[in-house]
N, C-alpha and C positions, 0 to 999 in steps of 0.2 A: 448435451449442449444446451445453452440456456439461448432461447429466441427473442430475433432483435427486437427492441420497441425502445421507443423514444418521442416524445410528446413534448409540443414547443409550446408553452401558454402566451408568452407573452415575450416582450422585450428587454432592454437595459432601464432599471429605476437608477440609478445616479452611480456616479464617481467622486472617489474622494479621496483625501489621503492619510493615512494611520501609518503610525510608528512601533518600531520593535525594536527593544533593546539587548534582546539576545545577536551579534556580530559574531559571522565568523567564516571562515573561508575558506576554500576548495583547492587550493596548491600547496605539494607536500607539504611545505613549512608550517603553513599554517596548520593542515590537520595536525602533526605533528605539537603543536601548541594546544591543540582543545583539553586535553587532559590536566593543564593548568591549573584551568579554570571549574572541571567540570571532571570530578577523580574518576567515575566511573568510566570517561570512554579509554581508559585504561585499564576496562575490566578484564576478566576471562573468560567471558561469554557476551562477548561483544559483535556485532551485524555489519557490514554483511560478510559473506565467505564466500570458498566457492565449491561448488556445487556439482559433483559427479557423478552417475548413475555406479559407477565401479567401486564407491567408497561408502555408498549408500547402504543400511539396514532394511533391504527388503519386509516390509511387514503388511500384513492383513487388517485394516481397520475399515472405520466407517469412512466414507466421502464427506466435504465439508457439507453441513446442510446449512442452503442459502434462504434463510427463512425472510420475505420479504422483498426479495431481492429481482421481481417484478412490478412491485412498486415504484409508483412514481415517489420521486421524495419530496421532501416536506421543502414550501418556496415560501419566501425569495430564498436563494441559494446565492450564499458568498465569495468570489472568489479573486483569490487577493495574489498580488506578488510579492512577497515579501522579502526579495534581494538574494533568496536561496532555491526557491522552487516557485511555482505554481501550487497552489493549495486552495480544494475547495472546501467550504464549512457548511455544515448540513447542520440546520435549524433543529432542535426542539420543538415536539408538537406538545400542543397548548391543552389543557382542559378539557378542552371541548372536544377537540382532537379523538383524546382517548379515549371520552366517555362517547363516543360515538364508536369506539371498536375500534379506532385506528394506532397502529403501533410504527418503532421505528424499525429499520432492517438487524437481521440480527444472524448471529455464526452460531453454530455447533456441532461439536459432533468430532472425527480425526481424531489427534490426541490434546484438543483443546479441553482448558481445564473449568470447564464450565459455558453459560452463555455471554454471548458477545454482540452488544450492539456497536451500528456504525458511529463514528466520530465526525472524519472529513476524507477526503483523497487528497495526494499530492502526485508528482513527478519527479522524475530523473534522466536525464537527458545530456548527448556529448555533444560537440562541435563536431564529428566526423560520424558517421553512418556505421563504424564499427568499435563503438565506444557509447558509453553514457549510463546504462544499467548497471543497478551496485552490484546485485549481484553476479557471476560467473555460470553459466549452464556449460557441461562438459567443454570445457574450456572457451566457450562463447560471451562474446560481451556485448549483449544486442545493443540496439538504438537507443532504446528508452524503458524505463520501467514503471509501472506504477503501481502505489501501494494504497491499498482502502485499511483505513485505520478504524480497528475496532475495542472498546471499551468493555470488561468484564463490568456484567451489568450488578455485579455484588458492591461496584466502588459508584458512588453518587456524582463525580467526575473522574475523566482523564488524568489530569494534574493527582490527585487520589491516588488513582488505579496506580499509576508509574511509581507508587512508593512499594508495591507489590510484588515477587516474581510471577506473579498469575493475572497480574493489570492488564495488560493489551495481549490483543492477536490483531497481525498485519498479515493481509493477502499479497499478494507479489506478482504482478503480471508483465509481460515482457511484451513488447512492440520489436518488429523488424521491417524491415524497409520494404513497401511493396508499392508499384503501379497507383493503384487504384486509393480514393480514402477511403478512410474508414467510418462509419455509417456510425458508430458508437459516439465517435470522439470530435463528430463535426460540431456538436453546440460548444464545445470548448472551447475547441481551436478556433471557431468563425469569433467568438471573443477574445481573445487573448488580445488583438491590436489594442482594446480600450485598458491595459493595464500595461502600459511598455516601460515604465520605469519602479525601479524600488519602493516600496511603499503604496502604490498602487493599488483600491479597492472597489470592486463592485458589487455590487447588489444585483441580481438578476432575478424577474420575473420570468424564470427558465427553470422549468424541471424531467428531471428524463429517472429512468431506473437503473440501480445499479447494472442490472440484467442486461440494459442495454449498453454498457461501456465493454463486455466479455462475452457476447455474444456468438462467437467463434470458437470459444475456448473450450478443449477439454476439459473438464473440471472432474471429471475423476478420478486425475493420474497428479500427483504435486508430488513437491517433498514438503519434509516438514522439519524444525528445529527448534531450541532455544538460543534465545538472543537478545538484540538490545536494539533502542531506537538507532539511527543511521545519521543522526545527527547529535550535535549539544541537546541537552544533557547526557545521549547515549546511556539513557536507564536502561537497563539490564530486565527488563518485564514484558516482554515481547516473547509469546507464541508465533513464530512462522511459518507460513502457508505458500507455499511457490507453487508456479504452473506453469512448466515449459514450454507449453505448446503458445507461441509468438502470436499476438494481434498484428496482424499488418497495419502498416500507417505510409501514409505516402509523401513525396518529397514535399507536397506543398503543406502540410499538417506540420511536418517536424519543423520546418523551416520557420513558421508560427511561433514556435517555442523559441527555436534561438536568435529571433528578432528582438527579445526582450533582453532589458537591463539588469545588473544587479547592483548592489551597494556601493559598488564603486567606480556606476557609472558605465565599467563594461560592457563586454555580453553576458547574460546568464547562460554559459554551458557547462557541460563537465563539473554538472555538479552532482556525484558521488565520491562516495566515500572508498578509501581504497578497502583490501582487502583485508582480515583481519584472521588472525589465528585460529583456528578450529579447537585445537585442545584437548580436552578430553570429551567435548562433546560429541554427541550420534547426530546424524542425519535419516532419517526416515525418508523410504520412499515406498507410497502405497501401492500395493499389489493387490488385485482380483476382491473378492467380496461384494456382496448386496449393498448398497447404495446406504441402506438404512440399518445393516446389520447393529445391535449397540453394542459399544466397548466391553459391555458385561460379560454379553456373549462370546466374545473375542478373548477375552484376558482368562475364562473360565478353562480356555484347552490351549492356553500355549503358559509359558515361562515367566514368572511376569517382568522378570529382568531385560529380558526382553523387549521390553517396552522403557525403560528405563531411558532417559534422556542425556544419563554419561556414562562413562565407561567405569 
């Protein structure tokens, strides 16, 4: 389990408004149109699916190593509405930063294909309490899901990386509806009223640790996949990391989220993607092993087909 901590510096530095010219929209029809514009989210390794321990490839690997991921991150911290989701962007640290020993958070380890620093976090979120998560848990569609996007640190940017099949890895955590808030996700939601409409930007003199948004969470047991982003573009360069064990969030949290607008003025809900083909892809789900065991040692006594990511 990764222990809470979360540390408030400061307040809101400004609001303002910024544009985006990627448009696109969350009812069949329209997903049904993104593929237009954008070939690949009619690819064959396309995000999200669904997810069942009975269809799953039982394997023995490493756990993710969350390198950093008690750290405070680097502030101001941005987080914008941008008519699709909530999304927050995590600054680059400077010069100085590093040559002082300081780095950003970063993944490895499972069957990721290398190292991974963080990007930003977003959401996913329904109008009803049994809806909103992209992806499917033994036929569950929790509240809300959220995904920490991470960047193979071999590509100089994101934008980069997603021309890759080895570009990103996205974590995946799920929220289910409980009582009580949630101690991770209260500097979010206590802001979310100062972005209610599309386009929506702030800047926050707020920083907390990844560590402290999944603080509940088993983090030894996920599944794992290849896939694609879950929106336009839907690039196909996404390592998958799921973890079914649910953050609780309570009525007054979620209700936060769908107070806000999106492009068209609406509400922002229900905005995932529907489900997508599986294929001939595997789903991995990890079993037993040391925390730290490396893939070396892992692949050196079993199959390595085994490990293989299609059929």
């Amino acid at each position: 389990m990764l222990p809470k901590f979360l540390v408030i510096f400061g307040t809101i530095l400004v609001s303002c408004q910024v544009s985006f010219g990627n448009r696109f929209g969350y009812s069949e029809p329209n997903q049904r149109r993104w593929a237009r514009r954008h070939g690949h989210c009619a690819g064959k390794t396309q995000s999200p699916i669904a997810l069942h321990i009975s269809k799953t490839i039982p394997l023995h690997m490493p756990a993710v190593d969350m390198i950093g991921y008690h750290n405070l991150l680097p502030y101001p911290l941005t987080m914008v509405n941008n008519g699709h989701t909530v999304s927050i962007s995590i600054p680059k640290l400077d010069d100085a930063a590093k040559e002082n020993g300081e780095f950003m958070p970063y993944i490895r380890g499972a069957k990721l294909p290398g190292e991974f620093e963080v990007e930003s976090i977003h959401f996913h979120w329904g109008d009803k309490n049994n809806r909103g998560a992209e992806h499917v848990v033994n036929d569950i569609r929790y509240t809300m899901e959220m995904h920490i996007v991470h960047r193979n640190k071999k590509y100089k940017t994101l934008a980069e990386a997603l021309d890759y099949a080895d570009g990103g890895a996205v974590l995946g955590f799920f929220f289910n509806l409980d009582e009580d808030d949630d101690n991770g996700l209260l500097t979010i939601a206590r802001h979310l009223h100062l972005i209610p409409d599309a386009n929506n930007e702030i800047a926050l003199n707020v920083t907390f640790s990844l560590g402290s948004l999944i603080h509940s969470v088993d983090i030894d047991k996920f599944y794992t996949y290849k896939g694609s982003l879950t929106t336009p573009p839907c690039s196909e360069a996404i390592t998958w990391v799921l973890y079914p064990d649910p953050i609780p969030i309570s009525p007054k949290q979620i209700s936060r989220f769908r107070q806000l607008a999106d492009v068209q003025d609406g509400a922002l809900v229900d905005n995932y993607r529907q489900l997508q083909p599986l294929g001939n892809r595997r789903i991995f789900w990890r079993v037993g092993n040391s925390h730290h065991t490396p893939i070396s040692a892992l692949t050196s006594e079993v199959d390595y087909k085994k490990w293989d990511w299609f059929n």
